[in-house]
VEXDOGU-906404 format. One line per field, with one value per residue (C-alpha): y, x, z. Coordinates in pm, 1 decimal. Example, Ala and Ser with C-alpha at 12.3 -4.5 7.8 and 13.67 -1.06 7.14 Angstrom:
BEGIN
y: c(-450.0|-106.0)
x: c(1230.0|1367.0)
z: c(780.0|714.0)
% end
This chain:
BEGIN
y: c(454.6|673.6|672.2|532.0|782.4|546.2|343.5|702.1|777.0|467.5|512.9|830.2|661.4|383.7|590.3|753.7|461.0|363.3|705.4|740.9|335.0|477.1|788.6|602.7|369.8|616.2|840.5|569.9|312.8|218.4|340.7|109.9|208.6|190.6|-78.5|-42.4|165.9|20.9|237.8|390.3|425.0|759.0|632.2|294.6|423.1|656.7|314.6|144.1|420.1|470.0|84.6|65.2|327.8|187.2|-152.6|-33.5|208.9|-94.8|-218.9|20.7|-152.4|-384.0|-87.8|-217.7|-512.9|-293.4|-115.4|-460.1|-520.8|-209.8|-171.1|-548.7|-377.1|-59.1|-286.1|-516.8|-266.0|-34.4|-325.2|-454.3|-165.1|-105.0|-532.7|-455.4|-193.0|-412.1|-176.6|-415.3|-413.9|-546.4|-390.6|-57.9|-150.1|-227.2|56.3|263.2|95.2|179.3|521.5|551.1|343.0|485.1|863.8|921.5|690.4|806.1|1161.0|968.7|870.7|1253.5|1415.7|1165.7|1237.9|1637.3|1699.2|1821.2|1691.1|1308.2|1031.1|897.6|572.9|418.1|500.8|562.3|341.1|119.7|-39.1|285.5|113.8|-160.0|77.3|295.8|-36.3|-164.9|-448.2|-445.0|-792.8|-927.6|-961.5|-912.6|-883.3|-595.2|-413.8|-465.5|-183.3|-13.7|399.5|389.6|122.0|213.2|134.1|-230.4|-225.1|-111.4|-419.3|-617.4|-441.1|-467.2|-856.4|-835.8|-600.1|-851.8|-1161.1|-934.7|-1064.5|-1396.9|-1350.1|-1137.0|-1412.8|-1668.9|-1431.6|-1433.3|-1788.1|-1934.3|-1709.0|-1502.4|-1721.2|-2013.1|-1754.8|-1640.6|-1993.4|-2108.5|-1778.9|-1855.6|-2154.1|-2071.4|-1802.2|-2002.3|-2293.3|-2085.2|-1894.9|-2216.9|-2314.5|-2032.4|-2042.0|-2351.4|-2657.7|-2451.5|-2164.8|-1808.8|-1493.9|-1324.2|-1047.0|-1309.5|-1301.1|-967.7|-917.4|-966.4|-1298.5|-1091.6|-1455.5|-1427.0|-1175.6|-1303.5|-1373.9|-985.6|-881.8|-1150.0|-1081.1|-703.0|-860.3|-1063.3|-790.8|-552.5|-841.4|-934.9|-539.0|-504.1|-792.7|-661.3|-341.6|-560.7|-536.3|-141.8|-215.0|-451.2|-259.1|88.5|137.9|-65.1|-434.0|-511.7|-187.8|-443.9|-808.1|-626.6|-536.1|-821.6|-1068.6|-883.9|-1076.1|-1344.9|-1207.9|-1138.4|-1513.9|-1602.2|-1461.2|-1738.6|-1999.8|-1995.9|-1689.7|-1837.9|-1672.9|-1393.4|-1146.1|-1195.4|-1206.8|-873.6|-716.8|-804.2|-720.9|-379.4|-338.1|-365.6|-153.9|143.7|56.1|107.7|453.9|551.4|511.0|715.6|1033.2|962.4|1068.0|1436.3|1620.9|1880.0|1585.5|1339.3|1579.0|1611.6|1268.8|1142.7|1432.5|1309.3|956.5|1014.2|1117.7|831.9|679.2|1003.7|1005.4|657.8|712.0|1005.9|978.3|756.7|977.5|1226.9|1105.4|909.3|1280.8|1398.8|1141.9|1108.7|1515.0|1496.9|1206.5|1153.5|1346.9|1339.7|1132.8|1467.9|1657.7|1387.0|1327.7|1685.3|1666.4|1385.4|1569.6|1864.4|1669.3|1458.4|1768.2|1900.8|1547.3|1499.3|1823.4|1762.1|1458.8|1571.5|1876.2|1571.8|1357.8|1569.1|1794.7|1484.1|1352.6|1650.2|1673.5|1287.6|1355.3|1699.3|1460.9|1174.2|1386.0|1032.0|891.0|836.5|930.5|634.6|704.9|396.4)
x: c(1705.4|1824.8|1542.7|1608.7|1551.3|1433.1|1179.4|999.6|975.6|900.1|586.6|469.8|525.3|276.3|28.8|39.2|-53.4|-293.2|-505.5|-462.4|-636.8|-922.7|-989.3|-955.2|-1181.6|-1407.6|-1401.2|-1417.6|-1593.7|-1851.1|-1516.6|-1425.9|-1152.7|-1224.9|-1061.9|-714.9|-702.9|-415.1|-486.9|-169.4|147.4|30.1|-315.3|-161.0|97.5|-182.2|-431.1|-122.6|9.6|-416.7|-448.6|-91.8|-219.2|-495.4|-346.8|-92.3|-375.4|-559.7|-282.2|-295.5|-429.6|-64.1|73.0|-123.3|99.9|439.0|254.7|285.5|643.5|750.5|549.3|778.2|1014.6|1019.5|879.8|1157.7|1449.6|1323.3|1249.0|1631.0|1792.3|1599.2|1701.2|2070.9|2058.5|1864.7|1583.9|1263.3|1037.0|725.2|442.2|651.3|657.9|239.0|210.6|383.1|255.0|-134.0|-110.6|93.0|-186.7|-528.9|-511.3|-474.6|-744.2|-1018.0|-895.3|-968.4|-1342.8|-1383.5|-1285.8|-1488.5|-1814.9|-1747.4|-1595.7|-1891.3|-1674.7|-1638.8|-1864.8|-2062.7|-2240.3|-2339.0|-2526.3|-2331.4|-2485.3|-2391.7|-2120.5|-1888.2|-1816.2|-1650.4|-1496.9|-1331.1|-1211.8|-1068.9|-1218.2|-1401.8|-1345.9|-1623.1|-1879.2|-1678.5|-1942.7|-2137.3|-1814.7|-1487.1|-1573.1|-1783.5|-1773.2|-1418.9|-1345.8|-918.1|-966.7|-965.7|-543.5|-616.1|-769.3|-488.2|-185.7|-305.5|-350.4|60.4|133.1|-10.9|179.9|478.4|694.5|643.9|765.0|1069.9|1146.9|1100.7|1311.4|1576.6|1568.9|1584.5|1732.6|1560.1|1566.9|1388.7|1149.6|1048.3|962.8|781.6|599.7|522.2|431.4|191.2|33.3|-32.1|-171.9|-425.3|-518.4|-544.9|-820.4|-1009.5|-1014.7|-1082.0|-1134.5|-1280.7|-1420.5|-1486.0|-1593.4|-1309.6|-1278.8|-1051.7|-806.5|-758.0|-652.8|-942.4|-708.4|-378.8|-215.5|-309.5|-122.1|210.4|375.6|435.7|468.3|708.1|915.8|913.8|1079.9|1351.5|1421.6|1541.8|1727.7|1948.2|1998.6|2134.0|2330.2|2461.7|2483.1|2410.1|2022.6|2051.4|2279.2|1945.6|1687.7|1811.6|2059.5|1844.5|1830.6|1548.5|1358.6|1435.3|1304.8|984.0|923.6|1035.4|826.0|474.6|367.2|430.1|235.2|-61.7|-50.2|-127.1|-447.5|-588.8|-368.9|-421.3|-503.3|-325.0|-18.1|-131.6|-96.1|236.0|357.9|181.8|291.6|663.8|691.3|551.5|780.4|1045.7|886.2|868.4|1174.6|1363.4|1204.1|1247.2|1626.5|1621.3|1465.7|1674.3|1913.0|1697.0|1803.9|1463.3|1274.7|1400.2|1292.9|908.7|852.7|1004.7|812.3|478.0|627.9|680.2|332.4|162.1|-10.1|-225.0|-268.2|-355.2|-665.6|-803.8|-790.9|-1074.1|-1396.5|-1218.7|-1136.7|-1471.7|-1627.2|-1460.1|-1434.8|-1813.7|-1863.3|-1599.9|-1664.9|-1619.5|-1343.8|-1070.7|-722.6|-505.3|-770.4|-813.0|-449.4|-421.7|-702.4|-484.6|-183.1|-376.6|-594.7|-266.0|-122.2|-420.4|-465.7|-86.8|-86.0|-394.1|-314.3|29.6|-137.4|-378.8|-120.9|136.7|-98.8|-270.9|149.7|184.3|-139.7|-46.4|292.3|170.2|-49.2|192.0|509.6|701.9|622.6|876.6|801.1|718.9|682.3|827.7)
z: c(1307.4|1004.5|721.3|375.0|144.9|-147.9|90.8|113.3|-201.2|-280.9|-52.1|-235.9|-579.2|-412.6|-261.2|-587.0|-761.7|-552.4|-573.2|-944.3|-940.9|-777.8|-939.9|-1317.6|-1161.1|-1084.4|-1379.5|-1653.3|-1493.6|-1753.9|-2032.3|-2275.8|-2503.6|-2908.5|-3104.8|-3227.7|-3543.7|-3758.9|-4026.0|-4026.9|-3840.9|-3661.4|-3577.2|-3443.8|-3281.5|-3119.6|-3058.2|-2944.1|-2618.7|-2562.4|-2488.6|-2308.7|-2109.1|-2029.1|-1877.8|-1673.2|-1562.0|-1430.7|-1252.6|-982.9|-687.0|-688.9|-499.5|-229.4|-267.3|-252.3|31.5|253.3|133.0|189.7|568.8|599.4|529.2|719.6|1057.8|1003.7|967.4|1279.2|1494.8|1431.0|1548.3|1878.2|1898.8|1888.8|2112.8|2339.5|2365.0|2233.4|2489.5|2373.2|2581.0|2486.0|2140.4|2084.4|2329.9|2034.5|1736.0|1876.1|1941.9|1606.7|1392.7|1588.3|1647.3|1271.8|1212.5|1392.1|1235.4|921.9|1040.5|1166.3|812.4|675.2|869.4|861.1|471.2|221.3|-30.5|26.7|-153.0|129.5|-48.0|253.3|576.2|945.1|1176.8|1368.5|1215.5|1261.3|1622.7|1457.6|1210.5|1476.6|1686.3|1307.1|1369.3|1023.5|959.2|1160.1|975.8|701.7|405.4|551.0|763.6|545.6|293.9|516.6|478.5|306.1|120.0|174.5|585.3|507.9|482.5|861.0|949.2|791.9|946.5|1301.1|1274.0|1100.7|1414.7|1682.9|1542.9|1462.0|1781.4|1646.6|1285.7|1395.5|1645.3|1361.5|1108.4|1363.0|1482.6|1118.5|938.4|622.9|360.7|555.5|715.2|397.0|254.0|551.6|517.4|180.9|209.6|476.8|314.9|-25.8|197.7|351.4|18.4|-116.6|148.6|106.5|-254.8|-301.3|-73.3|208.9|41.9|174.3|104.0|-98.9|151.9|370.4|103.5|-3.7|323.2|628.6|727.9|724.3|671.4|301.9|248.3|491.2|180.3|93.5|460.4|492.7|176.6|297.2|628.7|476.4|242.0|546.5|690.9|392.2|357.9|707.2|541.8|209.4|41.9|-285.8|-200.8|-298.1|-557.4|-699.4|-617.4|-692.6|-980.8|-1264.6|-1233.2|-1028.9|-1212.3|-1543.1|-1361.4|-1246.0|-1604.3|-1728.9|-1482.4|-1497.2|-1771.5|-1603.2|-1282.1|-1472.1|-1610.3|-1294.8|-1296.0|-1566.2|-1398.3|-1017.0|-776.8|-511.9|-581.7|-814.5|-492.6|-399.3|-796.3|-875.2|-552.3|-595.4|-925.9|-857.3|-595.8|-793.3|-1060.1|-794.4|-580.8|-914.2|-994.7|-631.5|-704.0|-1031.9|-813.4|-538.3|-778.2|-817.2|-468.6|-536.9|-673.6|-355.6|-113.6|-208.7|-287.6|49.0|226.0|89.6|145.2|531.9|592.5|301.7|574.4|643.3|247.3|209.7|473.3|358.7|-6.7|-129.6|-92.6|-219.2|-524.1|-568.2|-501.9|-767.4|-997.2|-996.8|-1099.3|-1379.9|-1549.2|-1874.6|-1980.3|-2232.4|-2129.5|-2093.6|-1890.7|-1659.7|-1615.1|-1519.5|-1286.1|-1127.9|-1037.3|-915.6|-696.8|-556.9|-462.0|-301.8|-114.4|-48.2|136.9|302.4|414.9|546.5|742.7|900.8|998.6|1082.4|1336.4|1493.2|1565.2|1723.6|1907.5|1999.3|2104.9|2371.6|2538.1|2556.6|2598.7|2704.6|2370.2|2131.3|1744.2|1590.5|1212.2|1015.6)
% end
C-alpha cells in the first residue's frame, strides 16, 4: 500500500496538537488571561491575538478527534488493498494488528516506570496488570487514567480493531454513505444513553465504549472509501476548501457544547480534521518541510504514548512563564520528544520484526 504523504503529516500536525494541549494545560493551569485592554489600537490589537491565542490553545484535545478519523482512515485504505488482492485473512490480520499495537506499548509502560523525568502522580500497583493487557476500562473510574492519562486512546482502538471485520464488511455491503449514517446514528444513540437517560460515568464516552466515538472512526472509514473513489476528496481536503469549512464550521462545533454533547465529539473532531488535513496539504507542498513532518508522522504512535509525563514533568518545573518563552519551550521539547519517540518505536519495530522475521511491517 503506497503511503499518503498528507495523512502523515497530518498525524504529526495532530500529535502536535495534542502535546502542545497538555503542556498549556500544565503550565497555565490555574492562568487566567487579563481583561481585554481596548485602550488603544496597539494594546487591543495586543489583548485581542493574547485571547485568540488562548482559545484555539484550548482546543487542543480535538486532535484526538482527527486522530480517530484519520486511524479510519488509514485502517480503511490499507485493509482495501490487501481486499482486492484477495489477501485479508483475518486471524493474519489481528495477528498483525497485536503485535503492531502491544510491543510499543509495554515499551511505553517500561520508559514510564524507568525515566527520572516523567510525572508519576499515582502509585504502580496493581492496576498496571490491567494497564499492560489495555484493558483499562474495567473499572473504569480508578483504571482509565491510570499512570498515563494518553493510554486511554489504547483502550479505545483495540475495541475499533476487534469489531473492525464487521464495519469493513458493513462499509462494503452498503456502501459509504449508508455506513456512515448508520454509524452515526449508532454512535449518537448510545451517547445519548449514557448522557442522559441511562447515565454513566463520562469515561464511557470519551472513549472507554469505543461506540461513542464510531462516528469519527467511521467518518475516517468512508473517507478512504470515497477516495479510492474520486480524486475530488484530495482536491477538498488538500488545496483550500475543506481548510476554509473547518474554519468556517468551528463556531458552530463549539455551539454544540451549550446545546447538546451528544454530537459535540464528532463536530469538533471533523472540523479539526479539516483544519489539519488542509495545512497538511500546504506543507506537502514544502519537499524539506514534507519530509520531517511525515517522518515524525510515521512514527506518531510512539509519540503519542510517550509524551504525557513528559510534558507534565516539565510543565510542572517551568510554570509560569511568559507566552514567547513557553512557546519556545514547546518546540524544543517536541523535537526532543518527536525524536525520542521515533528512536522508541522505530527500535522496538525492529526488535519486533528479528523475532518475528515472517511478520509483515504493519505501520498504517
Amino acid at each position: 500500500m503506497k503511503r499518503l504523504l498528507w495523512i502523515d503529516i497530518s498525524k504529526a500536525l495532530a500529535i502536535a496538537f495534542v502535546v502542545y494541549f497538555h503542556f498549556f494545560r500544565t503550565v497555565f493551569e490555574h492562568y487566567e488571561p487579563p481583561p481585554p485592554d481596548w485602550s488603544g489600537i496597539i494594546a487591543g490589537t495586543i489583548s485581542f491575538l493574547r485571547a485568540a491565542w488562548w482559545q484555539v490553545s484550548g482546543l487542543g484535545f480535538h486532535a484526538v478527534g482527527a486522530f480517530i478519523i484519520l486511524s479510519g482512515w488509514t485502517l480503511m485504505q490499507s485493509t482495501m488493498a490487501r481486499a482486492e488482492s484477495g489477501q485479508v485473512k483475518w486471524g493474519k490480520w489481528y495477528g498483525a494488528r497485536v503485535v503492531r499495537l502491544y510491543p510499543m506499548y509495554w515499551v511505553a509502560h517500561l520508559v514510564y516506570l524507568l525515566s527520572p523525568f516523567v510525572a508519576k502522580l499515582e502509585p504502580v500497583d496493581g492496576r498496571i496488570v490491567l494497564s499492560l493487557l489495555g484493558l483499562r476500562f474495567i473499572n473504569i473510574e480508578m483504571n482509565f487514567m491510570y499512570l498515563n492519562a494518553a493510554w486511554w486512546y489504547f483502550a479505545m482502538l483495540i475495541q475499533f480493531y476487534l469489531i473492525f471485520p464487521l464495519l469493513f464488511w458493513a462499509a462494503r455491503k452498503f456502501g459509504a454513505s449508508i455506513f456512515l449514517i448508520a454509524a452515526c446514528a449508532l454512535g449518537f444513540f448510545v451517547r445519548y444513553l449514557f448522557l442522559g437517560p441511562w447515565p454513566q460515568n463520562g469515561l464511557w464516552v470519551l472513549g472507554g465504549f469505543a461506540v461513542c466515538r464510531l462516528p469519527e472512526f467511521a467518518l475516517g472509514m468512508a473517507l478512504a472509501f470515497w477516495h479510492s473513489k474520486s480524486p475530488k476528496i484530495d482536491w477538498f481536503l488538500l488545496q483550500g476548501p475543506g481548510l476554509v469549512a473547518g474554519v468556517l464550521l468551528y463556531p458552530a462545533a463549539l455551539w454544540l457544547y451549550d446545546y447538546s454533547y451528544v454530537y459535540v465529539d464528532f463536530a469538533t473532531g471533523t472540523c479539526c480534521f479539516l483544519v489539519i488535513a488542509g495545512v497538511a496539504g500546504l506543507i506537502s507542498r514544502a519537499a524539506g518541510l514534507a519530509k520531517v513532518f511525515s517522518l515524525v508522522g510515521v512514527y506518531s504512535y510512539g509519540l503519542y504514548l510517550i509524551h504525557q509525563p513528559y510534558v507534565i514533568w516539565l510543565g510542572l518545573r517551568i510554570r509560569p512563564q511568559t507566552i514567547l518563552i513557553f512557546l519556545l519551550t514547546f518546540l524544543i521539547t517536541l523535537a526532543i520528544l518527536s525524536a525520542w519517540g521515533i528512536v522508541l518505536e522505530k527500535g522496538t519495530n525492529n526488535l519486533v520484526n528479528k523475532l518475528l522475521p515472517r511478520r509483515k511491517a504493519v505501520t498504517s
